[in-house]
N, C-alpha and C positions, 0 to 999 in steps of 0.2 A: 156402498158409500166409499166415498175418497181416503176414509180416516180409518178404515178397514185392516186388517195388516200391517197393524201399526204400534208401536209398543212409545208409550207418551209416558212422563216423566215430569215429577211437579217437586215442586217443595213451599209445605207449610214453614215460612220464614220466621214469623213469632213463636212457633210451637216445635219448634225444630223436630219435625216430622217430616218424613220421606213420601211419596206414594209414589206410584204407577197404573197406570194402567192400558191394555193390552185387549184387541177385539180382532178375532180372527175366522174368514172365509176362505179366499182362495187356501190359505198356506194351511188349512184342516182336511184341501178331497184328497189329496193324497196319500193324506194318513186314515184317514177313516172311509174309503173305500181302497185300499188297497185288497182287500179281502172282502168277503162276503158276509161281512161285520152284522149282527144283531143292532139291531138302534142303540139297545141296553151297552156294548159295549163301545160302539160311536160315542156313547155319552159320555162315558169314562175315560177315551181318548183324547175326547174335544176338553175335558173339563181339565186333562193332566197335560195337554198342550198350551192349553193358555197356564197354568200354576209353571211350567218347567218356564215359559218367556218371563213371568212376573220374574221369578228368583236367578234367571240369568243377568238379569239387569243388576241384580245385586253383588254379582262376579267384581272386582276390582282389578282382575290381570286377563289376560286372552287365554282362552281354554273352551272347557266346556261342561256341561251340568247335566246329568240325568237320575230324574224322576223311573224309579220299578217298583213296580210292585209283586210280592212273590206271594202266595194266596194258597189255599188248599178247600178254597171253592168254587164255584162255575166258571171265576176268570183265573185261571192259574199262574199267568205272568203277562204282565204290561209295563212297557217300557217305551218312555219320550225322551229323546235327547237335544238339545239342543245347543248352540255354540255362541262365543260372545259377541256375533255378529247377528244374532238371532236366526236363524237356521234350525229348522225343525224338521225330527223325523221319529216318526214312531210305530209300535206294533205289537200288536196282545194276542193270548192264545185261550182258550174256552174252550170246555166240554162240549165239541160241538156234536155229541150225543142228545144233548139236553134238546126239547124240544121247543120246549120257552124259558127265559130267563129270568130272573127275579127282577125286581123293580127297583130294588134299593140300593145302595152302595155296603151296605152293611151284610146284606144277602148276596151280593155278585160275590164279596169276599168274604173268607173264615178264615181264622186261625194267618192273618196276614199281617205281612209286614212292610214299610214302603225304605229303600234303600236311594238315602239323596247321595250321591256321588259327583264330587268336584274335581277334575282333570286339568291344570294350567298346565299352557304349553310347555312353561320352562317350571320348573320347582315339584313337589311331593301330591299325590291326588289324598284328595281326603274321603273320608266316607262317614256316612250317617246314619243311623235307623232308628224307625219310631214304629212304636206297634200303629197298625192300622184299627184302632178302636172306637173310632168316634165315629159320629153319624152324615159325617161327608170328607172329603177329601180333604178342603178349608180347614177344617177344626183339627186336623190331624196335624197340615203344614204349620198351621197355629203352633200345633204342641209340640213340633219340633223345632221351633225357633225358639219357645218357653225353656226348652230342654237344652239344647246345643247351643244356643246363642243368646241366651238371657234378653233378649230385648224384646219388647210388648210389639207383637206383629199380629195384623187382621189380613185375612185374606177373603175375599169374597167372588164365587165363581158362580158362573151362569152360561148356561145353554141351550140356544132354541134350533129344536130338531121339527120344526114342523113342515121344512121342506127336505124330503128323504135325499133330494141332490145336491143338498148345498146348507150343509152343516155349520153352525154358529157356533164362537166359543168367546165368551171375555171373562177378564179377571180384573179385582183391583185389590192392590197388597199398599198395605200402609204401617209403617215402621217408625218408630223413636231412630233417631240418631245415636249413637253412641257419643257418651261425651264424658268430660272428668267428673261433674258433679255424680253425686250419687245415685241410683239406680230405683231407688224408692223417692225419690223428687216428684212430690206431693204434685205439685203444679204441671209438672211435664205427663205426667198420670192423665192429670184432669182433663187436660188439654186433649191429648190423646186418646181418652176416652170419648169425648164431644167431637170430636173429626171419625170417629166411627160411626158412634152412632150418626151423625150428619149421612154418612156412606150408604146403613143400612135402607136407608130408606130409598132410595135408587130403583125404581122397578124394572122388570125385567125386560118391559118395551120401551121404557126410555132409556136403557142402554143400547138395544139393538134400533132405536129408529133413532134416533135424539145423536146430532154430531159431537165430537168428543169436546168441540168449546163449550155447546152447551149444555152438556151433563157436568161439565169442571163448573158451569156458573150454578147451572138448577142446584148444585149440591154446596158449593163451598162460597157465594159468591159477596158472604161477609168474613170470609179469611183471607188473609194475605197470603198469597199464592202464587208461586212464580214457577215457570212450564215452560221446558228444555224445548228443544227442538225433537219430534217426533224421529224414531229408524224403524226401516221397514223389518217387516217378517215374512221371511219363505220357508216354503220348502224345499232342502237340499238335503242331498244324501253323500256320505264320503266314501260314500263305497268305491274300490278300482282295482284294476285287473290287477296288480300291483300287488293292494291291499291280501288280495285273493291268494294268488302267487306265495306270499309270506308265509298263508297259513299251509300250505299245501308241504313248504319246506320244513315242517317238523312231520312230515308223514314220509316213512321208508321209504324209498324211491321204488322197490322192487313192489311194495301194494300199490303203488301208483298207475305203475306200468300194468299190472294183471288188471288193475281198473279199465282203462284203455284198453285193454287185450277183449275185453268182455263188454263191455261197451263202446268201443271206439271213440271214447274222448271221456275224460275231468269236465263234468258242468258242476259248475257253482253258482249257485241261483240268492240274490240278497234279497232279505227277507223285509227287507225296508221298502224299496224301489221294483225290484221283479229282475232287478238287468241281470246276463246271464253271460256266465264268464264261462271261457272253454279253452283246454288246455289238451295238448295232443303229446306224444312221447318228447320231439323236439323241445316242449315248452320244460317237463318233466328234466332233462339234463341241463337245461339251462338253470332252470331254477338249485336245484342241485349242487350246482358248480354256481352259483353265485353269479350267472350273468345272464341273468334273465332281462328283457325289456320288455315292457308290453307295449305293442302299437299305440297309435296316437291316437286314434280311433275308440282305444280301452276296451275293445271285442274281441 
């Protein structure tokens, strides 16, 4: 559908409540077939690609925001990043030992932690962590907005994997506003609590068939409610030869070179996209000496 790739933006006007919501196809195959991903952890991808678009929207300056998670069980690290233009790319790692996976969010991970990270282009990146202890990824983003940001936040994510080519993901995040009054403001509570619950009832097909006018009416359509103008969501990667190049300049020059001497070229292969950067001794003094270019081409 049209309204696909699309991250929508509302405001309850009486209840001075915030929401969003976010339903993603195309801008999911590239991050969930990048590798030869388990469903189990497609699901955890697709569920922390739509969560990273909901809390980018919450960004206030240009930057960028990523959702990891660090684990010490079957999925060892996942990581989605996206930018304030909504730009997503993501990539997880798994005991691909294992020969089947658990089924739960709480069994994919142990002893885990998820790490929100804010990067504005200009000014200090902040960092976040909440233990991974609750029984979905929602209730965790929950407890970390309870925690670091005091403000009553529902998140609600959903995922239909029943065609292995063409992955689903939505979310819908709904937030108090910050204001002067006080923060226990019995009424803003209530209110807030009723535009939730109104949320949960949402099913899972009428968010994936149902167009987003009207899932905003089947749900809200005796609240005062006023809805921005939709932005898209892709998938981009910032990877570039460039990028590559930088990191290569904190390595010896002279292990560079026996690299090349022994393989005939520096490949650097990004773990997001696959593209594949190669650098030959030439590349190795430029970089070195500070005057490296990379073609225009970025190959």
């Amino acid at each position: 559908m049209s309204d696909f790739d699309k991250l929508h933006r509302f405001l309850f006007t009486q209840a001075n409540v915030r929401g969003e919501l976010v339903r993603l196809d195309e801008s999911l195959k590239q991050i969930v077939h990048s590798y030869e991903y388990p469903v189990q952890i497609q699901t955890l991808l697709s569920e922390m690609a739509a969560a990273t678009s909901l809390l980018t929207a919450t960004l206030k300056f240009k930057g960028e925001i990523s959702l990891q998670i660090q684990s010490k069980g079957p999925v060892s690290y996942a990581v989605l990043n996206a930018t304030h233009e909504q730009t997503l790319r993501g990539v997880a790692r798994w005991d691909e030992a294992l020969e089947t996976l658990p089924e739960t969010f709480s069994e994919l991970l142990s002893q885990a932690v998820l790490v929100i990270t804010i990067t504005p282009d200009e000014g200090e990146r902040y960092q976040g962590v909440v233990a991974l202890d609750k029984p979905s990824l929602s209730e965790c983003i929950e407890s970390y907005f309870a925690q670091s940001e005091q403000l009553a936040t529902s998140v609600h994510l959903m995922t239909d994997m029943s065609d292995p080519k063409n992955a689903k993901a939505s979310g819908v995040l709904l937030q108090v506003l910050p204001t002067d009054a006080s923060a226990t403001d019995v009424s803003q509570a209530n209110e807030f609590a009723h535009i939730s619950k109104l949320t949960q009832t949402l099913t899972k097909e009428e968010m994936f068939t149902l167009s987003v006018e009207d899932i905003l009416y089947r749900l809200y359509h005796q609240e005062d409610v006023e809805v921005y103008p939709a932005k898209d969501v892709t998938f981009a990667c910032s990877c570039s030869k460039e990028r590559s190049a930088e990191a290569l300049r904190h390595v010896e020059k002279s292990e560079l070179h026996a690299i090349i001497a022994e393989e005939g070229a520096i490949k650097m292969n990004c773990q997001y996209c696959h593209t594949e950067y190669c650098f030959d001794s030439i590349d190795v003094e430029a970089i070195h000496s500070g005057n490296f270019e990379a073609p225009s081409s970025n190959q």
